[in-house]
C-alpha positions as CSV (number, residue, x, y, z in Angstrom):
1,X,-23.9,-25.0,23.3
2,X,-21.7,-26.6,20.7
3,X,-21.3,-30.4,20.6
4,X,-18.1,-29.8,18.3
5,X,-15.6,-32.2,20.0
6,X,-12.8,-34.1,18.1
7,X,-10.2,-36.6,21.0
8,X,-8.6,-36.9,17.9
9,X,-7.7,-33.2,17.3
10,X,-7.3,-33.1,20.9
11,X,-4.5,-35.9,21.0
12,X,-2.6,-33.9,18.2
13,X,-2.7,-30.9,20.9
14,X,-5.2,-28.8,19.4
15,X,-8.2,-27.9,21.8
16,X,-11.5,-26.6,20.6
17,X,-13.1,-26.0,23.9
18,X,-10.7,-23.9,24.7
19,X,-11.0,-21.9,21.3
20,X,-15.1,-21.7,22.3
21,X,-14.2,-20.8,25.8
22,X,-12.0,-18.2,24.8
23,X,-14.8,-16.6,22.4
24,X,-17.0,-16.3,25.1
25,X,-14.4,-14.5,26.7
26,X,-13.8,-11.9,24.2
27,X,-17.6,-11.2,23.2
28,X,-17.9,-8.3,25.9
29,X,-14.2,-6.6,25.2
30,X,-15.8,-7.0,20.9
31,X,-19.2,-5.1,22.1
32,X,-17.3,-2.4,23.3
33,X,-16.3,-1.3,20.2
34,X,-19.3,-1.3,17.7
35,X,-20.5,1.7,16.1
36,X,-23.2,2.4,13.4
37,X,-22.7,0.0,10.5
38,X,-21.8,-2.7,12.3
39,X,-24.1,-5.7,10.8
40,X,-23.0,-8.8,12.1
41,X,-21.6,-10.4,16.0
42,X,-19.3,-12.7,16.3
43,X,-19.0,-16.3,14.9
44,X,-19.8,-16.2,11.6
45,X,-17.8,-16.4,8.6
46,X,-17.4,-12.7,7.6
47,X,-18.0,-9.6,9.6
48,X,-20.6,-7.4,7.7
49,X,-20.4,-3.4,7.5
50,X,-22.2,-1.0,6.0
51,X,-20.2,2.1,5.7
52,X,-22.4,5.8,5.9
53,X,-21.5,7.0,2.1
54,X,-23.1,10.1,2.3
55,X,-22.5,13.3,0.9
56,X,-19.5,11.7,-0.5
57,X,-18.6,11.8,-4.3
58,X,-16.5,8.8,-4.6
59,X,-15.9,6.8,-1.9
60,X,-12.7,4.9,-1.5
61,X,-11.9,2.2,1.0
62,X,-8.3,2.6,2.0
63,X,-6.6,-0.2,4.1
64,X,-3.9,-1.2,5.9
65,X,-2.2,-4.2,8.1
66,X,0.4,-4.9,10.5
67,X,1.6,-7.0,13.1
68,X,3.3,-5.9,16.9
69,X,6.6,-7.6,16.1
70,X,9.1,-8.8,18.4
71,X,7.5,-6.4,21.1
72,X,5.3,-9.2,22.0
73,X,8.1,-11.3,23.6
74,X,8.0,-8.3,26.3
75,X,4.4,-9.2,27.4
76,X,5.3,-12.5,27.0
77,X,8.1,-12.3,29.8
78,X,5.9,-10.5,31.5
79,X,3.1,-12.1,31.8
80,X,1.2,-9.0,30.7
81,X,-0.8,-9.1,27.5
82,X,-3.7,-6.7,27.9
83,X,-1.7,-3.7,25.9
84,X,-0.2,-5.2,22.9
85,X,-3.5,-5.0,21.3
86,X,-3.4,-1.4,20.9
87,X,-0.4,-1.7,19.4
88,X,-1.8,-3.7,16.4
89,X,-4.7,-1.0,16.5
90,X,-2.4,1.4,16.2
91,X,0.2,0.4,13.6
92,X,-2.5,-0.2,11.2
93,X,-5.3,2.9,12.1
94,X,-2.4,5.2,12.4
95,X,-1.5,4.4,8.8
96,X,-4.7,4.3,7.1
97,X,-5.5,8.0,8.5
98,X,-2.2,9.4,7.1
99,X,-4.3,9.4,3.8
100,X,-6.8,11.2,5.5
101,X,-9.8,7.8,5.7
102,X,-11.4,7.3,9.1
103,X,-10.8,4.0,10.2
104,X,-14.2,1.7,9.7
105,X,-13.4,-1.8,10.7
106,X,-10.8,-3.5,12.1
107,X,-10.0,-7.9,12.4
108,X,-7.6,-9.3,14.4
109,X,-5.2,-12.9,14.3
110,X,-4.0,-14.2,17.0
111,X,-1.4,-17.6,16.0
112,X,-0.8,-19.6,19.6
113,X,1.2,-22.6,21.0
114,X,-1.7,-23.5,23.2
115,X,-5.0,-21.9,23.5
116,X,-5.4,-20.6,27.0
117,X,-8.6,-18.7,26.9
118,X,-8.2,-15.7,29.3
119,X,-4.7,-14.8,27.9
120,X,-6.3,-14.9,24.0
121,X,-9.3,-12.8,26.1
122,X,-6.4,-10.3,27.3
123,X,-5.0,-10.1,23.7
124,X,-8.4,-9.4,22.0
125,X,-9.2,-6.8,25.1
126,X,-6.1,-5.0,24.4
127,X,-7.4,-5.0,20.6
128,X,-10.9,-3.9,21.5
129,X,-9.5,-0.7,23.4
130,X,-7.5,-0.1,20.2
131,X,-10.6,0.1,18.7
132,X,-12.3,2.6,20.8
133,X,-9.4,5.1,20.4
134,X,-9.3,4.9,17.2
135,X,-13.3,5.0,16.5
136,X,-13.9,1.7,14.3
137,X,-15.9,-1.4,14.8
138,X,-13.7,-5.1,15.9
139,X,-16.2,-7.3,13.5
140,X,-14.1,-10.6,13.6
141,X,-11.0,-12.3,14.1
142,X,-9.5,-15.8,14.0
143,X,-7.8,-17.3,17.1
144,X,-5.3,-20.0,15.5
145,X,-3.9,-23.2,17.8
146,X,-0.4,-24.1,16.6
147,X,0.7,-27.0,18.7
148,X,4.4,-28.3,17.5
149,X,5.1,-25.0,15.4
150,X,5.2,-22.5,18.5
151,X,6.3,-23.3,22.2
152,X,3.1,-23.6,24.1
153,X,3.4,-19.9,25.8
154,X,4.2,-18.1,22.3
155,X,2.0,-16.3,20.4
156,X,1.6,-14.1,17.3
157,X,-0.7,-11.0,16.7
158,X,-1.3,-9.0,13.4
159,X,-4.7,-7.4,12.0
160,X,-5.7,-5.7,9.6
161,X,-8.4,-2.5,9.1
162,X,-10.4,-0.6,6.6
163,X,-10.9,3.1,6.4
164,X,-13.4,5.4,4.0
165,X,-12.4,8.5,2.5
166,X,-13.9,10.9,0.0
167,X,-11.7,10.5,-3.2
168,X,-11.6,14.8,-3.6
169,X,-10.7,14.9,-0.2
170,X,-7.5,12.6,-0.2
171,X,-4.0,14.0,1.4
172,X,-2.4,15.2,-1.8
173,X,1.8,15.6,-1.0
174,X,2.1,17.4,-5.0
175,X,0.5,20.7,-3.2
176,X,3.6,21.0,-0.9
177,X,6.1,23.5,-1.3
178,X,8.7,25.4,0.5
179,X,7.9,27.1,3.6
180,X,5.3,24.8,4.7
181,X,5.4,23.8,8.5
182,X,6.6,20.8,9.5
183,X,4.8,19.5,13.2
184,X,5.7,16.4,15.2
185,X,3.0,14.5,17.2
186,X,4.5,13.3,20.3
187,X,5.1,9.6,20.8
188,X,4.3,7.7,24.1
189,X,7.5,5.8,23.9
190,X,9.2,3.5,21.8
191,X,5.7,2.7,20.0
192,X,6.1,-1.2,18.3
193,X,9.0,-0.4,16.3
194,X,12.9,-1.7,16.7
195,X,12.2,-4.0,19.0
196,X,14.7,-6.7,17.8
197,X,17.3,-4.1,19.1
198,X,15.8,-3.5,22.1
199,X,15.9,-6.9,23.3
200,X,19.3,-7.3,22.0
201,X,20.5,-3.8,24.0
202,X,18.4,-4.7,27.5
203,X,19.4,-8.8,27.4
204,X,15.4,-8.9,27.8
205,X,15.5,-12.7,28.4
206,X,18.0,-12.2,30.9
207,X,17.3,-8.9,33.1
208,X,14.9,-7.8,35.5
209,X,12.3,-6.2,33.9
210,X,10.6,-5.4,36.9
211,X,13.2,-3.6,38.2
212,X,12.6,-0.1,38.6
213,X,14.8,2.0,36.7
214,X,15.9,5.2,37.9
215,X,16.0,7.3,34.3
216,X,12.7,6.3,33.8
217,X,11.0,6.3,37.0
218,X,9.2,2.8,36.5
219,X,10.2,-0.6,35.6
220,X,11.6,-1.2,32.1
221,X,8.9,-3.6,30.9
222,X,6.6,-1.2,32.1
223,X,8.3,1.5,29.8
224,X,8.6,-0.7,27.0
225,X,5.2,-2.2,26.8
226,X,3.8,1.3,26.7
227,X,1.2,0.9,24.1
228,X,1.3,2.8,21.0
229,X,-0.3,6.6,20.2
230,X,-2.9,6.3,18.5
231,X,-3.7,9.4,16.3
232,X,-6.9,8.7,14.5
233,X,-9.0,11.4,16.1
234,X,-6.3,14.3,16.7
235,X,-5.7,14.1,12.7
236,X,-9.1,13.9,11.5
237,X,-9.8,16.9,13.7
238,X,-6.4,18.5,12.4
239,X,-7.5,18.0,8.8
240,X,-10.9,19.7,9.2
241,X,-9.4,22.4,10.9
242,X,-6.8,23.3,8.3
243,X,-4.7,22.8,5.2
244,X,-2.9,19.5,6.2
245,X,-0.5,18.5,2.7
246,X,0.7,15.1,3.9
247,X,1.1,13.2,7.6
248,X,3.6,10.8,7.7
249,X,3.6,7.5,10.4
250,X,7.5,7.2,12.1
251,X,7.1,3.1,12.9
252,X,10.3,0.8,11.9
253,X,12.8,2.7,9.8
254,X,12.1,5.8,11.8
255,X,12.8,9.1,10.2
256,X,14.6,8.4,7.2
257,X,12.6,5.8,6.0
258,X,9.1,7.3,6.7
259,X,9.2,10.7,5.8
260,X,10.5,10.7,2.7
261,X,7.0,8.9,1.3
262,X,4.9,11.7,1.9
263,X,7.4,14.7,0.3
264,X,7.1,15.1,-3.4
265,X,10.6,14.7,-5.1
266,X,12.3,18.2,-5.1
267,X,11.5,19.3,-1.6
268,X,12.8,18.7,2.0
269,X,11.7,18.6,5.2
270,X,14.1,19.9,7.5
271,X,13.5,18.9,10.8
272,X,15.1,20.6,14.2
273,X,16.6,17.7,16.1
274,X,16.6,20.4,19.1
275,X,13.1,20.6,19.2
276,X,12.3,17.2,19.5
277,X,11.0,16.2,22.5
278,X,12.9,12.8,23.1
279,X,11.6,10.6,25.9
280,X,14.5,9.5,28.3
281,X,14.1,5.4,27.2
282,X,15.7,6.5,24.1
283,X,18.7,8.1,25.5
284,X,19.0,5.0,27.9
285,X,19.0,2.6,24.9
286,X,21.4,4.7,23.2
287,X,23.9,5.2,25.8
288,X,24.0,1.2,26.7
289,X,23.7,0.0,23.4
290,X,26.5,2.9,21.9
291,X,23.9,3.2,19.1
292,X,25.2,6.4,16.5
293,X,22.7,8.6,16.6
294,X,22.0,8.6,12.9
295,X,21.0,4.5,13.8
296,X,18.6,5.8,16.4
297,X,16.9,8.1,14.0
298,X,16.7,5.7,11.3
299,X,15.3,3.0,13.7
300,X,13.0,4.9,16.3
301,X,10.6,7.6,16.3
302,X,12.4,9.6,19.2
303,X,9.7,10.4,20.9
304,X,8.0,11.6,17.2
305,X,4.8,9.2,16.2
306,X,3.8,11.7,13.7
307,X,5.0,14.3,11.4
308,X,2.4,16.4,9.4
309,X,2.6,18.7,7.0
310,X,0.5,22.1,6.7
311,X,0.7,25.3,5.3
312,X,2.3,28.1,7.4
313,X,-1.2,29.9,7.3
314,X,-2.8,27.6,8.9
315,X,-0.1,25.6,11.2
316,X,-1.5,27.8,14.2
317,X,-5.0,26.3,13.5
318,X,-3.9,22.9,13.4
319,X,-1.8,23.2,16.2
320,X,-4.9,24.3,18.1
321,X,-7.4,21.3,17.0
322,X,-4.4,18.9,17.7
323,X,-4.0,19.8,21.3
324,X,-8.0,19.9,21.8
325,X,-8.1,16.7,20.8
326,X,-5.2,15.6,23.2
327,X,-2.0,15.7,21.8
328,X,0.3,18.1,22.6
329,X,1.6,18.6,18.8
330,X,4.6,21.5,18.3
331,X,6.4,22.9,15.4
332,X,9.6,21.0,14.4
333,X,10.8,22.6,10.8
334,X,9.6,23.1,7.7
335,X,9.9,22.5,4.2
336,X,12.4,23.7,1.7
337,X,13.9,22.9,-1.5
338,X,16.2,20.4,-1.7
339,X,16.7,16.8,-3.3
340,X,17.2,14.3,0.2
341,X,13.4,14.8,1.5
342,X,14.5,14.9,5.0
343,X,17.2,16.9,7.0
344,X,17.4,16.4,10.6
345,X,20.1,19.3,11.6
């Protein structure tokens, strides 16, 4: 037991029981998610790996961080913060394994008004079953008291994670080329992007969000805290399975920002708007917001979280190990010639 106690600290607003507390909390939601390599618990100053290197030629950490954005201020409202956790999983796993690493390690931040130990133990939950979906190890994490800079029910959650690859076996866009396939890998939802517009569409601070809504056929917080896919294992599997030239991540910017950094200049990928398969919450934030629809493409993933590129000999193969691995991926274009990167027609 720690004899750590400051009145002073405490007079300022800044608890430290309540920091220990809520790290007693978190330690079985943390053991949930270690795997080999995992060296160190909780508590000390860095979280220690030691990454399996072998058969490898030249191993490469890749890495990649993130926060959940204004989407938080929904579980805030709501009371509910045992899911926005996968979202930081997600929008930082999901990135790392469009270079073709698997996701090693992952650490959390968490930056609150007021500690309140079982709602930073819901946060850190929601993190740990990130972790388990995407296969790595939650080795640490810092839990941050910010008393006079944040209202006392505000918080803030980013992460970061590391991945391995073998340097030979990188993505590599420069072998695309016309005719390649271009599949989509459905979203759950909105994911943890354009949220600032979101609230602004729904008056968030102001509706019901436990209202059930009849185009969605659940309450709108419910639909909009749907955590984010996360893709890890489908694309590993998808990778060994066939020729994958380049997956692309469709978080904030959507479409127009996101695939164009995975297609080598001089080629297109020309996607088939009518094949998407668009979850109603997006046509119901369209409609009441009157958002163009070139806006909603270049803001959401409409119902997209992936797009990968393959080789047209092998897209039935992929298509295959996607869908054993549990998502229901599906042919949306394919690549031609052409100077703008991405077409949706």
């Amino acid at each position: 037991m720690s004899r750590s106690f400051s009145a002073s600290y405490a007079a300022a607003g800044v608890d430290i029981e309540a920091g220990y507390a809520g790290v007693r909390l978190m330690k079985e939601h943390v053991a949930r998610t270690f795997i080999p390599g995992v060296v160190s618990d909780l508590g000390g100053f860095g979280g220690l790996f030691a990454p399996d290197v072998a058969g490898m030629q030249e191993p490469v950490l890749v890495s990649g961080t993130d926060g959940v954005g204004t989407k938080l201020r929904i579980a805030q409202l709501m009371g509910r913060h045992d899911t926005v956790g996968i979202d930081c999983v997600a929008m930082c796993a999901n990135d790392i394994v469009c270079c073709g690493a698997k996701p090693l390690f992952f650490l959390d931040y968490i930056a609150i008004g007021k500690n309140d130990p079982q709602k930073a133990a819901d946060l850190v939950a929601g993190v740990a079953e990130g972790c388990v979906r995407a296969g790595c190890a939650l080795i640490g994490g810092e839990t941050a008291e910010h008393p006079g800079v944040m209202q006392p029910d505000d918080y803030d959650l980013a992460g970061f994670c590391v991945g391995l690859a073998d340097r030979p076996k990188l993505l590599d866009s420069a072998r695309m080329q016309p005719g390649d396939a271009v599949l989509a890998l459905p979203s759950s939802g909105l994911h943890s992007n354009g949220f600032s517009l979101v609230r602004k569409v729904f008056d968030v601070e102001h509706c019901d969000l436990g209202r059930t809504v009849p185009e969605l056929g659940m309450p709108l917080g419910e639909a909009l805290l749907t955590p984010t896919e996360i893709y890890v294992r489908a694309v590993l599997a998808a990778i060994a399975a066939g020729d994958v030239r380049a997956v692309s991540h469709i978080t904030g910017g959507g479409f127009y920002e996101n695939v164009p950094r995975c297609v080598p200049d001089g080629l297109c990928a020309v996607i088939d708007k009518r094949a998407l398969r668009t979850p109603p919450v997006f046509r119901l934030l369209q409609q009441k917001g009157d958002i163009p629809e070139r806006d909603m493409y270049n803001t959401f993933n409409m119902g997209v979280g992936m797009v990968m590129i393959v080789s047209q000999a092998s897209a039935e193969g992929v298509l295959r190990a996607l869908r054993a691995a549990g998502v229901d991926a599906y042919a949306a274009g394919a690549v031609a010639a052409g100077e703008e990167k991405v077409v949706l027609q």
